[in-house]
Every structure is written in C-alpha cells, then in structure tokens.
N, C-alpha and C positions, 0 to 999 in steps of 0.2 A: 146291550151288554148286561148278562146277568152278576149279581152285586158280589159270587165268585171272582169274577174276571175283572169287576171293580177294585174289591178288597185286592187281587195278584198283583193287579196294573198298578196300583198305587203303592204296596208294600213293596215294587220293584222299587220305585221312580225315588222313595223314600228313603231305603239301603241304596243306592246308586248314590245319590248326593252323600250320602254318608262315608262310602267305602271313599269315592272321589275327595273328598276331604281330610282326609288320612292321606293321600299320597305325600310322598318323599317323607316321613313323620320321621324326624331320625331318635335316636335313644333322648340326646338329652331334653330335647324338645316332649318327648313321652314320659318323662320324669321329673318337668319342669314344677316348681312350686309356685305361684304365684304371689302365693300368702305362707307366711311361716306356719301356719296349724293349717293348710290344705289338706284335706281328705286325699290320698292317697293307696297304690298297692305297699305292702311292705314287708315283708321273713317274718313273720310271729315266734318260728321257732327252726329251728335249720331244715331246708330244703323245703318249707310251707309257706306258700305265699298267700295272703287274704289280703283285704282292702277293708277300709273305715265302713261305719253303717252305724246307722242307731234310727230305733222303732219308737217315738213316734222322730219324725225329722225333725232335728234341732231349729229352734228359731233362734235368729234367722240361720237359716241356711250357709254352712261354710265352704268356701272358696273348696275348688277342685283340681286337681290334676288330670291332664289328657288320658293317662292310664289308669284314672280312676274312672272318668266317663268311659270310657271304650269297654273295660272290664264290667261296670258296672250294666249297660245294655247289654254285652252279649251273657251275663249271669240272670239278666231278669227272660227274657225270650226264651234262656235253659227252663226256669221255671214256669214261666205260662205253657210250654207245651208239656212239661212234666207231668203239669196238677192237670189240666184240660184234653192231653190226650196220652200219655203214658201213665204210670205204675203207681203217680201221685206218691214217692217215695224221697227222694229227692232233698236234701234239703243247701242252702244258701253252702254252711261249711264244709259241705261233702264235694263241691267244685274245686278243681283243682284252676289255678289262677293264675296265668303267664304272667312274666313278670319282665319281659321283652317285648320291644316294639312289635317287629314281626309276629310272634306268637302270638299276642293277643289282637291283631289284625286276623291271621289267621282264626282265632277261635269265631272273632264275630261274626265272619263268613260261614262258618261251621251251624254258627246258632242261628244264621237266617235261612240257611236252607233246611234243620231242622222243621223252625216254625211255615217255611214255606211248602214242605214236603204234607205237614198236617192240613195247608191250607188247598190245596190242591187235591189232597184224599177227603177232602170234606165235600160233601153232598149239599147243595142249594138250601134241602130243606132241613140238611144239619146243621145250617147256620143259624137256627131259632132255637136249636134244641139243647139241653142247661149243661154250662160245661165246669168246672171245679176251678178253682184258682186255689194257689197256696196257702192264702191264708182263711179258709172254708167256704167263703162265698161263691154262690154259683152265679153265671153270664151265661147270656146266651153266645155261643161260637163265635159272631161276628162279630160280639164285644172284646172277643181274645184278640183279635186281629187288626180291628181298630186303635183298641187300646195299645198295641207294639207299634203300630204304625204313630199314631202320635208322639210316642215317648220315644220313636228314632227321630222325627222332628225336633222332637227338645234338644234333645243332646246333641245333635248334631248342629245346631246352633250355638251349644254350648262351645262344644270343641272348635267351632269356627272364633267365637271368640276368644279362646283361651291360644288360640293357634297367631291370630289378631296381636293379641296381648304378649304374648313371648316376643313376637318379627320386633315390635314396636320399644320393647325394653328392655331387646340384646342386642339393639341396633351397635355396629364399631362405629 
C-alpha cells in the first residue's frame, strides 16, 4: 500500500467514527452548554452566525459545545485545502456557519470530501512537495493530511465526551 492509500484508508476510518458519533445528535443536545462561558456558535449580528476563537488558545482551554466542535473541524479542513490546494483566499470569517444540527453535520461531510477530493488528486510524489497553510507556513502535502486526520481524532473524542456528559446530566 502506497502512503496515498494509507493517508485515504485512514482519513476514511477517522471521518467514519466521527460522522457515526454524531448519529441521532438532536438540536438541544447540539447547543447543549456544559459550562456557563462554553465556546459556542452564536448570531453576532442578524442572519450571521460565527463561533468563539481566539489566537493564541486561552489557557486553560474552555469548555465547548457539540456545535462548536463539529463547526469548528469542518471550518479548519475548509481552510487546509484553501491555503494548500486552492486560491489561498479564504479567510476564517468569510465561512458562512450552520447554525443547526443537521446543517452543520451536512457541512462537515461537505469539508471531508473536499479535503478528500485533493487527497486523491494528489500524486505519490506530491505528497513531499511544499504546500501553504493559512497562517504562511509551508508542509509538505502529507503533513496537510495527517495533520486533519489527527485533529478529526481529537475532536471526535471530544464530542464523544461531551455527548457522554449531556446522557449523564439530563438524565429524568
């Protein structure tokens, strides 16, 4: 197996646990707060919905919402193939950000066959060759691939706990 079919095989296996963990996700459960200041999506201004962020990450890191993790990976995958294999124009607030269960289930399926569409047009030995990331640094192509493959492991760990965390204390 050449490390194409490696990277495809695994960045399935990764979104597949991920998508599977979102099943039945209903609204309030997707807007659940765990903690009173949870990072969430929210209306900034009528009909525009954005989600929390701040550069560098707060320490410690605060409590999340399921629709902030779900929006938040399928808006980073938008930008690793933006800067790495499109127009590199792209920016964080120019995404437009479901603000519903469904919809933003749908986007992250959206943003995986994106990055999987570039991953499959990529050549063996384009995988070594320098690719852009949004904030100037360049990788080599596998590092783009790698890198979304781990960070859909994170958070799909995350959402399993937070999914965890809701069953456990909305129990009747």
């Amino acid at each position: 197996m050449d490390r194409r079919a490696l990277l495809a095989a695994t960045m399935e296996q990764t979104y597949a646990r991920l998508h599977d963990r979102l099943e039945a996700l209903t609204e309030e459960e997707f807007l659940w707060q765990p903690t009173p200041e949870a990072w969430t999506i929210y209306e900034d201004r009528p009909g525009h919905w954005t989600y929390h962020y701040e550069i560098p990450d707060p320490v410690p890191a605060p409590m999340t919402t399921i629709a902030w993790q779900v929006v938040h990976v399928a808006t980073t995958r938008l930008m690793y193939h933006e800067w790495a294999y499109g127009p590199g124009k792209l920016t964080f607030p120019d995404i437009a950000i479901p603000h519903k269960a469904s919809a933003a289930i749908q986007f992250l399926g959206e943003s995986y066959e994106v990055l999987r569409g570039d991953l499959e047009a990529e050549t063996e030995d384009g995988l070594d060759l320098p690719r852009k990331t949004n904030w100037g640094d360049e990788w080599p192509a596998w590092r783009i691939f790698t890198a979304m493959i781990d960070h859909d492991a994170l958070h799909t760990g995350a959402i399993g706990n937070l999914r965890d965390l809701y069953h456990w204390t909305n129990r009747s």
